[in-house]
N, C-alpha and C positions, 0 to 999 in steps of 0.2 A: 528512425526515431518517430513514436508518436505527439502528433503536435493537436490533438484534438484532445478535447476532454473527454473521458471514458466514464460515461453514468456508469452507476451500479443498478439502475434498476432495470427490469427486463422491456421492453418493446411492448408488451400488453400491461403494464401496471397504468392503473387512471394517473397516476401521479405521473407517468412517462410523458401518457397521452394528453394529460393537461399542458403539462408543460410545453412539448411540442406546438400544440395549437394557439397557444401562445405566441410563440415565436415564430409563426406564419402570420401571425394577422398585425404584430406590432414589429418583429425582426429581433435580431441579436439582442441581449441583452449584455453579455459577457466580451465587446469590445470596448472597454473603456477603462484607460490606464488614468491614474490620478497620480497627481503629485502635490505633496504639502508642504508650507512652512509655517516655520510659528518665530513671528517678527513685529514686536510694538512699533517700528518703524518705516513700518512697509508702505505708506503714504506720503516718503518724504522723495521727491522729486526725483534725485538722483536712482534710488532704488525702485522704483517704480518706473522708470524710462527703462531701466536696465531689465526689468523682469519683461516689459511691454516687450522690447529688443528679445528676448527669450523667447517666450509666445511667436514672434514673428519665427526665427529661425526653426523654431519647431514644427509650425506649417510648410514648410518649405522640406523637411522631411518625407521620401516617398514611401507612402501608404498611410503617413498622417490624414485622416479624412477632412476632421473640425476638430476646435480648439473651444473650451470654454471658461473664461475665468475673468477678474475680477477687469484686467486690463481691455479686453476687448466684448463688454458687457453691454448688453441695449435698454435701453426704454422704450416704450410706447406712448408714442404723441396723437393724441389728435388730430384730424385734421378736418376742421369744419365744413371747408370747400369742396373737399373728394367724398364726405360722410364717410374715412375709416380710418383706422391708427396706421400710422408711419411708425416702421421700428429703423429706430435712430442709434449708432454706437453712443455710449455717455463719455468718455473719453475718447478722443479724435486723435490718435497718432502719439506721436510724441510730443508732450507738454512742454511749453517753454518757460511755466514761472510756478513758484507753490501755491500760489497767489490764487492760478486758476487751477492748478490739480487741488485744493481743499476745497472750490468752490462745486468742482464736481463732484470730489468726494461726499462733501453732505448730499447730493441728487440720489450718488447710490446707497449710501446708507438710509435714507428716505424712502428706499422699495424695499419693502418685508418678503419681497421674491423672493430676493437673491439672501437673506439670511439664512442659515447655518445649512445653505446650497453649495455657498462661496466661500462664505466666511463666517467662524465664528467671533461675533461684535466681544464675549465674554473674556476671550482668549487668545485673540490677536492670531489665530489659525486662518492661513487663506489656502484656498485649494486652485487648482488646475487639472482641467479633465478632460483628456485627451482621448479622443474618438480613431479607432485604428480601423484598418480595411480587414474585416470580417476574413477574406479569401486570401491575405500572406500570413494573417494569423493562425491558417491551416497548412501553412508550408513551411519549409527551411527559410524562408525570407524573416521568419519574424524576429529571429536572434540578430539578425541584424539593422531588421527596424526596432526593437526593445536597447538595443546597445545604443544604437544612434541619439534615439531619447534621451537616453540616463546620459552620452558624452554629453552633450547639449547642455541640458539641467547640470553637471557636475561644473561646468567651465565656470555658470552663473556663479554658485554655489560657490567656488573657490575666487571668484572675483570679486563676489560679497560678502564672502566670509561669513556664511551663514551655512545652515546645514536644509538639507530636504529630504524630505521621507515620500518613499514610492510603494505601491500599493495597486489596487485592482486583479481581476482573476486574470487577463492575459498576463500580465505584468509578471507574477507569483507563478504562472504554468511555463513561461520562458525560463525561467531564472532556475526553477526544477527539472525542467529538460535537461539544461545544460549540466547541471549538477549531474543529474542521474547517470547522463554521455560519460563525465568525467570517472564516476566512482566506477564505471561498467570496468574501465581501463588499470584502476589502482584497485580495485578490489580483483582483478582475474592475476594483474602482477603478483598481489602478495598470498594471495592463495596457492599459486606456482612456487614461489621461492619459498613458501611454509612446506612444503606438501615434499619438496626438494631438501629441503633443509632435514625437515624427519625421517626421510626415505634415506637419505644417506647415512644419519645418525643409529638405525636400525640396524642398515645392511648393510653398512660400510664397503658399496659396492654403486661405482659408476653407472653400470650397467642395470641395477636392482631400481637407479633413480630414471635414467633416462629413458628405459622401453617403458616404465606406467606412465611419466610425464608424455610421451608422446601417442599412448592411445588414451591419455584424456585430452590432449588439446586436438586430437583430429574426433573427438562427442562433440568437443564446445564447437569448432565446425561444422558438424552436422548439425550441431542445434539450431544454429545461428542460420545454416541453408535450411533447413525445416522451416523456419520461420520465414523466413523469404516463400518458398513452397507454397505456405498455408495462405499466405497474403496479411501475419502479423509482423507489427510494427514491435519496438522496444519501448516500454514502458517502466514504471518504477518497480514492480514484479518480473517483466521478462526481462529488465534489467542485470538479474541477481542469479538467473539461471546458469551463463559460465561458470560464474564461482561456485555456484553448487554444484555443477555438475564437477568440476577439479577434488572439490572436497568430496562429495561421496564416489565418484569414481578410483578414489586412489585404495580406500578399503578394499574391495577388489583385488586388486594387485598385492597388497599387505594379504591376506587370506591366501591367495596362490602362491604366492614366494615364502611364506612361511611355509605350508605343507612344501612346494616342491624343495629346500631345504631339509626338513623334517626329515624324506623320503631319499635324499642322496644322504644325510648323515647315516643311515640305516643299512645302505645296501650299493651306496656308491653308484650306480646305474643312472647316470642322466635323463635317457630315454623312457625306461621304467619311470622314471621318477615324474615325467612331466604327464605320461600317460594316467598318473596314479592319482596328480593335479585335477584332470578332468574329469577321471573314473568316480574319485571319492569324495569330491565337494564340489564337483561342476553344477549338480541338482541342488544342493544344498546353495550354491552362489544364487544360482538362477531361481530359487525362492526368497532369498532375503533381498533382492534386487526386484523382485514382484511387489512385494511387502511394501518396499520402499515406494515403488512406482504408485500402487495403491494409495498410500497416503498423498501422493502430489494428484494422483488424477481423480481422488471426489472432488477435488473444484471442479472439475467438470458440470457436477447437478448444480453448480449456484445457479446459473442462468446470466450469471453477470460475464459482461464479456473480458472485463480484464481477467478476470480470473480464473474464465474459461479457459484462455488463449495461454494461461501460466498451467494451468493442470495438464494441458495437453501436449505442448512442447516439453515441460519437465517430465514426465511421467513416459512418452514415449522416448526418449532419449540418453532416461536412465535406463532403460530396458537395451538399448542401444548400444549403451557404453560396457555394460556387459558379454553380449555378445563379441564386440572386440575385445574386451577381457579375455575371455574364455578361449577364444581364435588366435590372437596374435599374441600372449604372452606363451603359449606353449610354442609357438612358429617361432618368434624369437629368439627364445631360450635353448631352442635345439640348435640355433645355427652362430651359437656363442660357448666358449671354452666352458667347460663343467663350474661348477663352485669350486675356490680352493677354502683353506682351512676358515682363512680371514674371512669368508663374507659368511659363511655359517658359524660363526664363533656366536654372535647374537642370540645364538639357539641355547646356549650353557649360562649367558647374561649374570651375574651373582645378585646381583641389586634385583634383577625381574625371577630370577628364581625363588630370592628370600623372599620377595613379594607373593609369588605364588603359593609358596607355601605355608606362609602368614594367613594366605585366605581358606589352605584348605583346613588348616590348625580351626580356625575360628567357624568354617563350616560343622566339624568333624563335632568340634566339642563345649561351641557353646548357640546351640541351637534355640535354645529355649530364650536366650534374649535376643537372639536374632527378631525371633517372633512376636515378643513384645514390643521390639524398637517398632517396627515393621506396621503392629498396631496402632502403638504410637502417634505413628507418622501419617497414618492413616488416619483416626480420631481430631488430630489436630489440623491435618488438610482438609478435612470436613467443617469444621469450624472457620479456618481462614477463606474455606470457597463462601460461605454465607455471608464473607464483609466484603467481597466482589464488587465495586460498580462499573456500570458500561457506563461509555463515554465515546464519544466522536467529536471532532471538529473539522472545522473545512481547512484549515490548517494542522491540523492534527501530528504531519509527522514533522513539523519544524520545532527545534526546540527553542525554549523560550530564550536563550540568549543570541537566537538567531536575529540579524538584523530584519529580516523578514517577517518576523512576526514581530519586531519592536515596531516596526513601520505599520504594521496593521492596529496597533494596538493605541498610536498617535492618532489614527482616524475615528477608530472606536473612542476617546476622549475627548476627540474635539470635536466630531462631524457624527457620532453617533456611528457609524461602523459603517461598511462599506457591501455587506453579502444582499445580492437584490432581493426582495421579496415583492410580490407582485401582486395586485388583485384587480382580478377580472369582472367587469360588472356586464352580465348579459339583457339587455331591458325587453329582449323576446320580440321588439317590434322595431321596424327599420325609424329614425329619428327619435327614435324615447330616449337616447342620450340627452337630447337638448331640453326635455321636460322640467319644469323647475320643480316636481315633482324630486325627479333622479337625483336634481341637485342638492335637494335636503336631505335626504336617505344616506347620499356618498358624505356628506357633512358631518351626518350624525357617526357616522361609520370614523369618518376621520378625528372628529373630536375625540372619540371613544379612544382610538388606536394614539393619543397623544398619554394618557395613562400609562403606558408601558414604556419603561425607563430603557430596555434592550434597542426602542425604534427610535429610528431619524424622525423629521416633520417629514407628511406625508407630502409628495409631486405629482398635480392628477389635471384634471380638466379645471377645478375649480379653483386651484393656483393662478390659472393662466385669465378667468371670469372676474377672479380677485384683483388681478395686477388690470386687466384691462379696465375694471370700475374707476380703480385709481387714475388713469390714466384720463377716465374720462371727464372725472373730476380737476381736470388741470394739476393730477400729481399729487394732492393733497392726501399725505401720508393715514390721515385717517376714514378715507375712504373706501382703505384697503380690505374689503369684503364683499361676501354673497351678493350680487346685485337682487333686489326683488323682483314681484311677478312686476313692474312698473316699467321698471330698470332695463331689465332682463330683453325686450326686444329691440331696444332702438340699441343695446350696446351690443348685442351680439353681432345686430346690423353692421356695427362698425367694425366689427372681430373678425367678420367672416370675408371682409372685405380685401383685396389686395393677393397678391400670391403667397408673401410671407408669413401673412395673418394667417390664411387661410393652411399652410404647412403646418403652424406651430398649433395648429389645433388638431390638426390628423395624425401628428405625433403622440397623443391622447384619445383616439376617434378610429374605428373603422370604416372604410369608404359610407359603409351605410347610416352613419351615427347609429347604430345599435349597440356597440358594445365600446365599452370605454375601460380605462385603465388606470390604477392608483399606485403611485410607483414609490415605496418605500428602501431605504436602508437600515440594517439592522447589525450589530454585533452576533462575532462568531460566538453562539450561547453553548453550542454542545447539544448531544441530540437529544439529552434527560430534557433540559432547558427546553429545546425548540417544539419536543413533541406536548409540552405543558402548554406553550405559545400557541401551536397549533390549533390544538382544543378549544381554547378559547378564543383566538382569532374566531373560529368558525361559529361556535356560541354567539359572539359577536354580530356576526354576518346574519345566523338564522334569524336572533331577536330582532335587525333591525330593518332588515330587505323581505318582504311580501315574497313567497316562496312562487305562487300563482302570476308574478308580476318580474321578477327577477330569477336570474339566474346567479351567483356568482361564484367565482372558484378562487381557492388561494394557491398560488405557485410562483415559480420562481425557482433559484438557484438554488437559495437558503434550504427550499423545501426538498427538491427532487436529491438535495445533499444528504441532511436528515432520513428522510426516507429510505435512500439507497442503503446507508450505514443500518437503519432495522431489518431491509429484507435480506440485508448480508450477515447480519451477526444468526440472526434466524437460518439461514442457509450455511452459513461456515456449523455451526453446531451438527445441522443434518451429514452435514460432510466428514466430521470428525466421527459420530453413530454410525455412518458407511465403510468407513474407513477401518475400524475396530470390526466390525462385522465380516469383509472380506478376509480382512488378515487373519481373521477367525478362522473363515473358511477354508483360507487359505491353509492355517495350522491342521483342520482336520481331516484334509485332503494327506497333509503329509504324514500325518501320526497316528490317521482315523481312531481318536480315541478322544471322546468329549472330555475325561477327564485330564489327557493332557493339555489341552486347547484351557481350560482351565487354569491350569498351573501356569502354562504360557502366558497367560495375560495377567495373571497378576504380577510380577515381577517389572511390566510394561504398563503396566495403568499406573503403580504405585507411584513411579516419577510422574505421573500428568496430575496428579493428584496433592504432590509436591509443590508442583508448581502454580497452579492455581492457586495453593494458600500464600505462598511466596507472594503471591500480586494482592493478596487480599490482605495480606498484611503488611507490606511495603505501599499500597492505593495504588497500585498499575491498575488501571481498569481496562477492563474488553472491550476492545474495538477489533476492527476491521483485521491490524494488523499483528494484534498481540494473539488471536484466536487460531492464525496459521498456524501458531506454533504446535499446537499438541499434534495437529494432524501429521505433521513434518516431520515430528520430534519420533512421534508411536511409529510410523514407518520405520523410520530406522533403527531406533532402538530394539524391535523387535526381530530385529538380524541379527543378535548377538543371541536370543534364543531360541534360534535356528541352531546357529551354527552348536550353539552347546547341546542342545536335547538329539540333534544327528550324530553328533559323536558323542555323545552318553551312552545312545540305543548300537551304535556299532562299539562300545566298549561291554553294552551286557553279551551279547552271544558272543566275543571273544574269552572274556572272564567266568562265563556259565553262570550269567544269571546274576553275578553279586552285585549288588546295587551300592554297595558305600564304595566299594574296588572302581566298577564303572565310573564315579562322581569324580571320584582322585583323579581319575586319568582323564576324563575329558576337561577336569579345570587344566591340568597340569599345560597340556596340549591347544586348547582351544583358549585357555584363560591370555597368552602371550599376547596372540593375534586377537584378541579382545580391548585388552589394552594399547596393543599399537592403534587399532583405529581407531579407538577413543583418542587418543591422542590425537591424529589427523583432526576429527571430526571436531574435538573441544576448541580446540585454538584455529580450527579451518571458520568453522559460523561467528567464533570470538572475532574474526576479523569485520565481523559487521558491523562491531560497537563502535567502530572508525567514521560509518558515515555521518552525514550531515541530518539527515530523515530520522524522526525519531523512533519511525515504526521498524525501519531494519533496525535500529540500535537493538531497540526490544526484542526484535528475532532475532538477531543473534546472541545476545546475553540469557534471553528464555533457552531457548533450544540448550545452548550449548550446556545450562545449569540443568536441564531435564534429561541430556543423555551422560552428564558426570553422576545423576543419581540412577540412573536405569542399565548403567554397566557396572556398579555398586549390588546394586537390584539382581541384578543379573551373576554374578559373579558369587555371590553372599546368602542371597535368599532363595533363590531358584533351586543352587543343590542341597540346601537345607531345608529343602519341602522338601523333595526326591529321598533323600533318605530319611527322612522325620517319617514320610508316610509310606514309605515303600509301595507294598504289595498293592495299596488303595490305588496308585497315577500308573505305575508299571503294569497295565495288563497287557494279555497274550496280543489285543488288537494293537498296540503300542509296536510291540516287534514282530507283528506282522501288517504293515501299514500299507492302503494302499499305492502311495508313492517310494519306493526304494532309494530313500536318497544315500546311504552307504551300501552299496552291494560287494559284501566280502568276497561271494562266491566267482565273482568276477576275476578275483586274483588266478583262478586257473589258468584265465583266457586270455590272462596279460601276457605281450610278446617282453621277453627275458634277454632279447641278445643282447650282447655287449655295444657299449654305440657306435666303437671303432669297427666293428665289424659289417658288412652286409647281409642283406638277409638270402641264405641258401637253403636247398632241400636237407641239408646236414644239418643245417643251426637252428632248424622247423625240427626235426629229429629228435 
């Protein structure tokens, strides 16, 4: 399992690099779990010892670091005699009377520090922010340090009968681990028992169910030692890879056990029959399994590593799972009894016969609304792709009745939201942090950034210059500001004093005081939102920092989030353009004829086209995870006009050329096993709409609504171009192609004996 957070952007983006250096010079930003409640009564004695008693046991957890919250809060004292502030706990332990818990309570409500830090005064919200060990948060320890927490808090919680809401990025990346562990497991199960369940209802043969199930679960093996191999982990993408591979590998096996059926209904001959499997659709498999693989492996050009690591384990493993196709269902099948009448009965089906020839009735004679619909569909997915919006969040695939995002969404109301954003103030020369220069610049900076309803109050050097004023004022709550140029030395004097003092300012400060840092929260806005935030943050920054005197960069979690999701939606797009274009290529390698490469893709775009409007008019927006889809979708669905335009063109030189004769005969034939894989394929990715994430929801209910209309497509419009235009798609290059993927002429060379028999120089004879 991966337990690290996987950026989307590449290792040379400034934004990568910002960020990075970032977190060399101040550390981790992303250990820190929170935990909220919202309780008017949270200052009465008894609940307040008990939350105190909470806090303790939580420290006492391993890998807990530090603890920060209202019960174990400090002030800063003076201390006239040492000339520096003492940082003193404000509540000491366990309280013995309310007497003296509300006399300290007014001390903390008296410090503007700890305001909507701790607690919001408007809303009775108090928080707790737990600090985790950076190095189990990158191991298998942390489900069990995140479980630990939550037991902990849940005991309180059900002892005080109150409720708490949990939050922060480790917190939200455990809890999706786990998830993702679980669905690897129930989504491979009912892919199996679906894939099971249809293969038996088809072939009404043990045998037809058990040899495909078991060379796809020895793919999802390979797949899974590929990944091991490569040195990738499981993620929410390579998650989802078993199940895909069970659902497109069983097509396959549906495609070969229909022809090898087809071929012993014909001529009785098992051996013939299985040779006839590989002779006359073995090319043709091993292109629509290219096709397929093409579509998973343009994620390769994103650059991003999750989805690097998904392109290339799916893509080489579907290639994979064919090959054992290809190999051990003819191995198989020779060394098990012939078909009898029952498992080829499937082949006569009255309900898929009436079906088929329903479609070829409505190919044959009413083509001209075909073509209008077709336009139609076309005209109006044009218009629904132009109400499209993109969209991202950092929670993005949880859906909103998830408690996970309920709990994110109590932070974002009380505490202003919880995603870090960060700004870096470089003063170009070693101690120009301390300038009281620097200090009006970051002021005006922060005043400005108190405008924006999306951000927290800002956490910086000058919070900590504010509280120590205070403090030096003997506490006096209106003290609480800027010291001046007056102020400013004899109090830093006392700041800088002590070892504590001296931490709680390097926390803020680089060894050199040159660079300092403004530590903001902010609400999950979405990347339309954050990139408007963006802009103007920086506007911001240039009007008010001397370019010649300052450096300063904005980053953070918020941002390198943002960012990732544009250079990804930018990059999934190029990879869908790639993807079309190989499969292009791929088509005129097989057909060498541009006008059929043509014809092929319309029938395959029409559904992406489909479905785009589908989201444009429903408000699915384009993110990250809704954009797989066409790539995923055009792979596969352009297998079905493979398999139909190979046996279209080996039905013209059998029929001599007649082009409406060839159409009949390869729906008749290839329309069956069209329909069984859509079958597998519709209800195989339908199972996605099960999980918890709302991005596989989407890809499965996408997908699986884009290949119900591209075997429609395919089935309907495909042979109703082919004989609308005849003589125009049908050229001589067409059947004489450079890839031979039906070779009739082979039928000489095929060995004939009976399979009971062995092979002699008589039965060569």
């Amino acid at each position: 399992m991966s337990y690290e957070y996987a950026s989307l952007l590449p290792k040379k983006d400034s934004a990568y690099i910002d960020y990075q250096q970032f977190l060399k010079t101040f550390g981790e930003e992303g250990n820190l779990i929170v935990v909220g409640i919202h309780d008017p009564n949270f200052f009465k004695l008894e609940k307040f010892n008990a939350w105190e008693q909470l806090c303790q046991d939580l420290s006492k957890i391993e890998g807990v670091e530090n603890l920060l919250s209202i019960s174990n809060s400090y002030n800063l004292v003076k201390d006239t005699a040492a000339r520096q502030f003492r940082i003193e706990p404000i509540f000491p332990g366990q309280l013995k009377s309310q007497v003296e818990l509300d006399s300290l309570a007014r001390v903390f409500q008296s410090l503007p520090f700890y305001k909507h830090l701790l607690y919001n005064p408007d809303s009775s919200a108090y928080l707790l922010a737990i600090t985790v060990n950076k190095d189990k948060m990158r191991s298998k320890a942390r489900e069990k340090l995140v479980m630990a927490i939550q037991g902990d808090c849940e005991t309180f919680a059900a002892q005080e009968n109150v409720q708490l809401h949990y939050s922060g990025l480790p917190y939200i990346r455990v809890i999706n681990s786990i998830r993702i562990k679980n669905e690897i497991y129930m989504f491979s199960a009912l892919a199996l028992g679906l894939c099971m369940l249809i293969l038996y209802l088809f072939f009404r043969s043990f045998k037809a169910v058990f040899i495909p199930i078991s060379i796809v679960l020895i793919g999802v093996i390979w797949a899974l030692g590929t990944m091991a191999l490569f040195g990738y982990k499981i993620t929410l993408l390579t998650g989802m890879i078993p199940t895909l591979l069970i659902v497109i590998g069983i097509p396959n096996s549906i495609y070969m056990l229909n022809k090898y059926h087809h071929e012993f209904k014909d001529h009785g001959n098992k051996i013939k029959s299985l040779q006839r499997v590989i002779l006359r659709i073995g090319k043709a498999t091993f292109l629509t399994n290219l096709t397929t693989a093409a579509g998973f492996g343009t994620f390769i050009i994103t650059n991003s590593e999750i989805l690097k690591e998904f392109g290339v384990i799916a893509s080489t493993n579907i290639m994979g799972l064919f090959l054992l196709s290809l190999i051990l269902i003819p191995i198989f099948f020779s060394f098990v009894p012939a078909p009898d009448k029952r498992h080829i009965r499937h082949l006569d089906n009255k309900h898929i016969a009436r079906t088929i020839e329903r479609l070829v009735k409505i190919t044959v004679e009413h083509r001209r609304a075909i073509y209008i619909s077709a336009v139609i569909v076309i005209t109006v997915g044009i218009y629904g792709i132009t109400r499209i919006k993109t969209s991202g969040y950092m929670v993005d695939d949880i859906p909103k009745h998830d408690v996970i995002y309920k709990d994110l969404k109590f932070f974002e109301s009380n505490f202003d939201g919880l995603m870090p954003l960060e700004i870096i103030v470089d003063t170009k020369k070693p101690n120009g942090v301390m300038n009281l220069s620097t200090f009006k610049v970051m002021d005006m900076l922060e005043n400005k950034l108190t405008e924006y309803t999306e951000l927290s109050p800002s956490l910086s050097l000058l919070n900590l210059l504010k509280f120590a004023k205070q403090s030096y004022y003997n506490g006096k709550e209106q003290y609480y500001a800027l010291p001046n140029n007056m102020e400013k030395n004899f109090i830093l004097a006392y700041a800088t004093k002590g070892e504590g003092n001296a931490n709680m300012l390097h926390s803020f400060m680089d060894s050199t005081r040159q660079v300092t840092r403004i530590n903001i929260r902010m609400k999950d806005v979405g990347t339309v939102r954050m990139e408007e935030l963006y802009k103007s943050f920086k506007a911001d920054v240039d009007s008010i920092f001397p370019a010649e005197q300052y450096k300063v960069t904005v980053t953070g979690s918020s941002v390198t989030s943002f960012k990732g999701n544009q250079y990804l939606m930018k990059n999934l797009f190029s990879s869908l353009a790639l993807a079309i274009f190989l499969i292009s290529l791929f088509m005129a390698f097989m057909f060498f004829s541009w006008r059929m490469v043509v014809m092929s893709l319309i029938p395959n775009v029409i559904p992406l086209i489909f479905t785009a409007a589908l989201m444009g008019f429903t408000g699915i927006p384009i993110k990250a995870s809704t954009i797989l889809v066409f790539s995923i979708a055009f792979g596969i669905s352009v297998d079905n006009t493979i398999h139909f335009l190979a046996k279209y063109r080996q039905e013209l030189k059998q029929t001599g050329w007649k082009i409406k004769k060839s159409v009949i005969h390869a729906i008749r034939e290839t329309g069956v096993s069209m329909m069984y894989t859509f079958v597998v394929l519709f209800f195989g990715f339908g199972i996605f709409s099960l999980s918890k994430f709302g991005g596989t929801v989407a890809l499965g209910v996408l997908v699986s609504l884009t290949l119900l209309v591209a075997v429609m497509s395919n089935l309907i419009l495909l042979p109703s171009l082919l004989i609308g235009l005849e003589k125009l798609t049908t050229t001589k290059s067409f059947s004489e192609p450079m890839i031979e993927v039906f070779n009739v002429e082979s039928e000489f060379e095929e060995i004939t004996v009976p399979e009971s028999e062995e092979l002699t120089s008589e039965n060569i004879k």
